[in-house]
PAVEX-870613 format. One line per 4 residues: number of its first residue (from 1); their letters; for each residue x negated, y, z of C-alpha. Coordinates in steps of 0.2 Angstrom, whole numbers, plus 2048, in hexadecimal, padded with zeros to 3 digits. Example, Ala and Ser with C-alpha at 12.3 -4.5 7.8 and 13.67 -1.06 7.14 Angstrom:
2
1> AS> 7C2 7EA 827  7BC 7FB 824
END
This chain:
338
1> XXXX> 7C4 960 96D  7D5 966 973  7CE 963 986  7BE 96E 984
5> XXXX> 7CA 97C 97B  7D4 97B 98B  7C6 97D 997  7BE 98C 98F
9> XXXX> 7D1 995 98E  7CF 990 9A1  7BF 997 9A4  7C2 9A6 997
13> XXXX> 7D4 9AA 9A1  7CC 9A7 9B2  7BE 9B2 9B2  7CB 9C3 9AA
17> XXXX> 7D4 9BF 9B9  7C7 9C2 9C4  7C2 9CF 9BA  7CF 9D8 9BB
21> XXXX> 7D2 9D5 9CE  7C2 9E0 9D2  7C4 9EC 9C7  7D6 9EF 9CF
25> XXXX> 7CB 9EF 9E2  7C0 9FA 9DA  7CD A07 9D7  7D7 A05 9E6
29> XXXX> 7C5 A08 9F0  7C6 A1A 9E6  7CA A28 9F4  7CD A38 9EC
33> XXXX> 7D5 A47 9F3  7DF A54 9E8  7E2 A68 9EF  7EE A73 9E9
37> XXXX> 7EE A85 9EC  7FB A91 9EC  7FA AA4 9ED  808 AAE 9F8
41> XXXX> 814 AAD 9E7  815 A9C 9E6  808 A9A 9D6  7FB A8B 9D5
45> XXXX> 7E8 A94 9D5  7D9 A8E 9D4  7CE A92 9E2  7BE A88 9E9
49> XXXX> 7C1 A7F 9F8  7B5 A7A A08  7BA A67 A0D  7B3 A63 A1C
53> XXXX> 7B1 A4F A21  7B5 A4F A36  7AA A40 A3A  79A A45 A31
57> XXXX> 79D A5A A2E  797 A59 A1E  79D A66 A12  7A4 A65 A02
61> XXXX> 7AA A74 9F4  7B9 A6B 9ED  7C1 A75 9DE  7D6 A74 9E0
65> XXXX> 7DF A6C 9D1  7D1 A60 9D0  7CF A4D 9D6  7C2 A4B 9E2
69> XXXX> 7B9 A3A 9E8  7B8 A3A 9F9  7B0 A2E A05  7C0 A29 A0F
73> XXXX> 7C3 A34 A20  7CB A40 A29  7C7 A52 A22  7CA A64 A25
77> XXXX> 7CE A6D A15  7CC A81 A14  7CF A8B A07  7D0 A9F A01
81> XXXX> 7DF AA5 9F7  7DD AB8 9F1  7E7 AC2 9E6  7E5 AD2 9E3
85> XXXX> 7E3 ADC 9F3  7EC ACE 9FC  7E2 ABF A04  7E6 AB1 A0F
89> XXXX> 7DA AA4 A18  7E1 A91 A1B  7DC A82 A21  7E3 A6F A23
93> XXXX> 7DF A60 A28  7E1 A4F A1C  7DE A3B A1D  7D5 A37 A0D
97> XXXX> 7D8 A25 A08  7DC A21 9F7  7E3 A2F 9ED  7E7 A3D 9F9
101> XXXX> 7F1 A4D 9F6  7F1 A5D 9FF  7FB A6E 9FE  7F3 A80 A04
105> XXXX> 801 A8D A02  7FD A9F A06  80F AA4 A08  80D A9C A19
109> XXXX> 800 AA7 A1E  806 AB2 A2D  7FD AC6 A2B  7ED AC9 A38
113> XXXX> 7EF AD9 A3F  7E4 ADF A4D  7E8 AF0 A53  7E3 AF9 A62
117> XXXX> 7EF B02 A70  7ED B12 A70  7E6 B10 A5F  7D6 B1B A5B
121> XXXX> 7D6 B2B A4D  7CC B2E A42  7C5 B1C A41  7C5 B0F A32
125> XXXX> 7CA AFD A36  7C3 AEF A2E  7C9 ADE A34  7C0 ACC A30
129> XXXX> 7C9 AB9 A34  7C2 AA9 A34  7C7 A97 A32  7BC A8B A39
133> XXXX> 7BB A76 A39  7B7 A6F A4A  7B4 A81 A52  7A3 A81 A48
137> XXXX> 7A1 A94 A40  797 A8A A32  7A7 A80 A2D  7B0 A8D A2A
141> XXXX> 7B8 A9A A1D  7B8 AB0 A22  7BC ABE A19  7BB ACF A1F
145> XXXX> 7CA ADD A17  7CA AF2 A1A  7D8 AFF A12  7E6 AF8 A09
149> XXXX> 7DE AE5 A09  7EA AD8 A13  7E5 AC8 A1B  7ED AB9 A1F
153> XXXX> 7EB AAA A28  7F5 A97 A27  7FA A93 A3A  7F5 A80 A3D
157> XXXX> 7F7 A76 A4D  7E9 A6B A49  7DC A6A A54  7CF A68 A48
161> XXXX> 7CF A7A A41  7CD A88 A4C  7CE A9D A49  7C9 AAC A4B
165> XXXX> 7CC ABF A46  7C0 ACE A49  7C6 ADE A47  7BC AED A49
169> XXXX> 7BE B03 A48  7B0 B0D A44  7AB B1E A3A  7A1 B29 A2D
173> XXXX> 790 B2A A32  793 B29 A43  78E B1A A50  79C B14 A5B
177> XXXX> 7AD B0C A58  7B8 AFF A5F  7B6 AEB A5D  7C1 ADD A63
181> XXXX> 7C1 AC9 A5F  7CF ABF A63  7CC AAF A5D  7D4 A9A A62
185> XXXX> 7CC A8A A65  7DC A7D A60  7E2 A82 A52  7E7 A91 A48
189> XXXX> 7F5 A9D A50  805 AA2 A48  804 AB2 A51  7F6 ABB A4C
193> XXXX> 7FB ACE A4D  7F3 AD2 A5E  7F0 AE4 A67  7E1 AE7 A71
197> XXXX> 7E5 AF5 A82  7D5 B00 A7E  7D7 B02 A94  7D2 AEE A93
201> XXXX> 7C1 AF0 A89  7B0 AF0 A8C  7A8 B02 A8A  797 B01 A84
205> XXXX> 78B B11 A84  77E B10 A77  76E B1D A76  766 B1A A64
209> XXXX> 758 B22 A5B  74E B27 A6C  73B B2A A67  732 B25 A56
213> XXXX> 738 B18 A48  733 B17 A36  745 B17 A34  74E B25 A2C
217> XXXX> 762 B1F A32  767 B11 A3F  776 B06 A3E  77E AFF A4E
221> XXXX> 786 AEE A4D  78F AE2 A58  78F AD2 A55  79C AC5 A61
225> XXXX> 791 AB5 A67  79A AAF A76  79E A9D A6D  7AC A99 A61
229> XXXX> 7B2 A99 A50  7AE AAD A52  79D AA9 A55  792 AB7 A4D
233> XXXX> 7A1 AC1 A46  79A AD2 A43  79F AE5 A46  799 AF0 A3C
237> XXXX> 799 B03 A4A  792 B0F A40  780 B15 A3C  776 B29 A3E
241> XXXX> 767 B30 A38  769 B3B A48  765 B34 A58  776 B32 A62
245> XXXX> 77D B2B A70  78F B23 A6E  79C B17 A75  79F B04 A6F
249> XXXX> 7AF AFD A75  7AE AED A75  7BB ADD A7A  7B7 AD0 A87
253> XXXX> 7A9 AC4 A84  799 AC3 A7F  791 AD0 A73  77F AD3 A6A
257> XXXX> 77F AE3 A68  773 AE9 A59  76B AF4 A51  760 AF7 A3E
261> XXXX> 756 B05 A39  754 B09 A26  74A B16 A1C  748 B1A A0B
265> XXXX> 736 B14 A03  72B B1E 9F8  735 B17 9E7  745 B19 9EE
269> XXXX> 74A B0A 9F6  752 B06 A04  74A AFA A12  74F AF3 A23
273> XXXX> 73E AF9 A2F  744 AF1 A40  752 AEA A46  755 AE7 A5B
277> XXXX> 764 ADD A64  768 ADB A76  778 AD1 A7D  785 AD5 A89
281> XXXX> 792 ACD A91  7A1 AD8 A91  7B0 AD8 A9C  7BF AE3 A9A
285> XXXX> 7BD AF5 AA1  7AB AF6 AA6  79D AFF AA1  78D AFB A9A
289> XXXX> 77D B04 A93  771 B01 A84  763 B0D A7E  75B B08 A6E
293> XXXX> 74A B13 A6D  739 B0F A66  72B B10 A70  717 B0C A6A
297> XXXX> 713 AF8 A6F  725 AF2 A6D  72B AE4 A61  738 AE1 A57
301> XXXX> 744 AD3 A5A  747 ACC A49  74C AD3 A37  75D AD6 A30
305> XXXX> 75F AD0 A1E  759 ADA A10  765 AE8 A08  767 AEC 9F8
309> XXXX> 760 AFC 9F1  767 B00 9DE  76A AEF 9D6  75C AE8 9DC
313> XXXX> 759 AE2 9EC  749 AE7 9F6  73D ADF A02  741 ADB A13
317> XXXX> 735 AE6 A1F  734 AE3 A33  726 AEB A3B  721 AE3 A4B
321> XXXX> 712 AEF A4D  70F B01 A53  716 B0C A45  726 B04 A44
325> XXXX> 72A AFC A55  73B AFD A60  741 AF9 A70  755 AF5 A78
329> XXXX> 754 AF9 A89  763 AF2 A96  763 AFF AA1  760 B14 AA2
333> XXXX> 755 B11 AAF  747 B06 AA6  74A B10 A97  745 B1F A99
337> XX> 74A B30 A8C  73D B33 A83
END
């Protein structure tokens, strides 16, 4: 009797001990990764974060103050930290294997500030940054800042994260305006005031609104697409419901220049009617030419995205027929005035 007690405490004690020996493997397979995020007084907020694995570039929205599981890896961590008209960008880079930890701290975020030498009157500036993972403009954070608004970035050596900042000058109901992108591929810089010579850009003549368009008012755009983290960073130039001719001055590199002609529908909406975009490759003090008419017979080259008229937003139209049709010609001498 005594024996079979023995052999069942056995049994009973031997299968707890392997029980509790996978449970304890169980946990310790458990990768979790914790962000914290501080705003430029030193105060724990909450903010969504964009985690980033580096071998697979799959994206995750990781709250900070939470836990996270985490398959184990390498991952590029970007985060958001506003308060009040103030706003930084940063990004880090973290080994997630069991339970990770990670600190974003905005008062290590260095002021961008583009400016422009001589610098233009008159003119508003609106700057954008970015913060991208592996170079990729989809991996990343932006966040565009006018009038009293600052921006600030984290510097980072790592060469998993990369930058850009796009800062642009335009006006009131006018087209034309100033654009420059300065932007890294390793890394974020910890110097990220930079002044453009205006003597060292690209001056781009744009002729607009040149023959018949179901558009009331045209808007001019440009849009940088010579590779990087900038990658499709936009400049807003201005728009007029007058035809115009007018300058773009525009940094090194590639550029799609654009343009989007609205009008008013019979119930008050507003609606996109065609929308045209040609590239140039820019290089610092030349001259270039663009005329954006409307001829019958041309096409379209693609739709913007719908805007908003009241609080509801309207229908997207883009004619690619005879009463709404458009044309972006390279040079003055196959694009005659009409």
């Amino acid at each position: 009797m005594f024996a079979s007690l023995a052999r069942a405490l056995f049994t009973t004690a031997t299968a707890a001990a392997v029980l509790v020996g996978t449970t304890g493997s169980a946990l310790a397979a458990t990768n979790t990764l914790t962000v914290t995020t501080l705003n430029r007084a030193g105060t724990k907020v909450a903010v969504t974060t964009t985690v980033v694995n580096l071998s697979t570039a799959k994206h995750y929205q990781v709250r900070s103050g939470v836990k996270r599981t985490l398959p184990k890896g390498n991952y590029a961590v970007l985060a958001r930290i506003s308060t009040g008209i103030t706003h930084t960008l940063g990004g880090r880079t973290v080994k997630v294997s069991g339970a990770s930890k990670l600190t974003i701290d905005a008062r290590q975020g260095r002021l961008v500030n583009l400016g422009l030498s001589p610098a233009p009157s008159g003119l508003s500036r609106t700057q954008g940054a970015r913060i991208c993972a592996e170079g990729a403009p989809f991996g990343g954070i932006e966040l565009y800042v006018n009038g009293a608004d600052s921006l600030y970035v984290i510097p980072s050596a790592s060469k998993y994260l990369s930058y850009a900042a796009l800062g642009y000058w335009n006006g009131y109901d006018a087209i034309g305006g100033y654009a420059v992108l300065h932007q890294t591929t390793k890394g974020v810089p910890s110097t990220t005031a930079r002044v453009f010579s205006t003597a060292k850009l690209g001056a781009v003549t744009v002729d607009s609104r040149r023959g018949p368009s179901a558009g009331t008012s045209a808007q001019v755009d440009a849009q940088a697409v010579g590779g990087g983290c900038g990658d499709y960073m936009m400049a807003s130039l201005g728009s007029s419901d007058r035809p115009s001719t007018s300058k773009l001055y525009l940094s090194p590199g590639k550029w799609d220049i654009r343009t989007s002609g609205s009008g008013t529908a019979t119930n008050g909406e507003g609606r996109y009617v065609n929308h045209f975009t040609t590239n140039r490759t820019i290089a610092a003090g030349k001259a270039y030419f663009v005329r954006f008419s409307a001829r019958p017979g041309a096409r379209a080259l693609g739709c913007p995205p719908p805007i908003r008229a009241g609080s509801s937003t309207s229908s997207t139209t883009c004619s690619r027929t005879r009463t709404s049709p458009g044309w972006a010609a390279p040079t003055a001498a196959s694009a005659p005035s009409r």
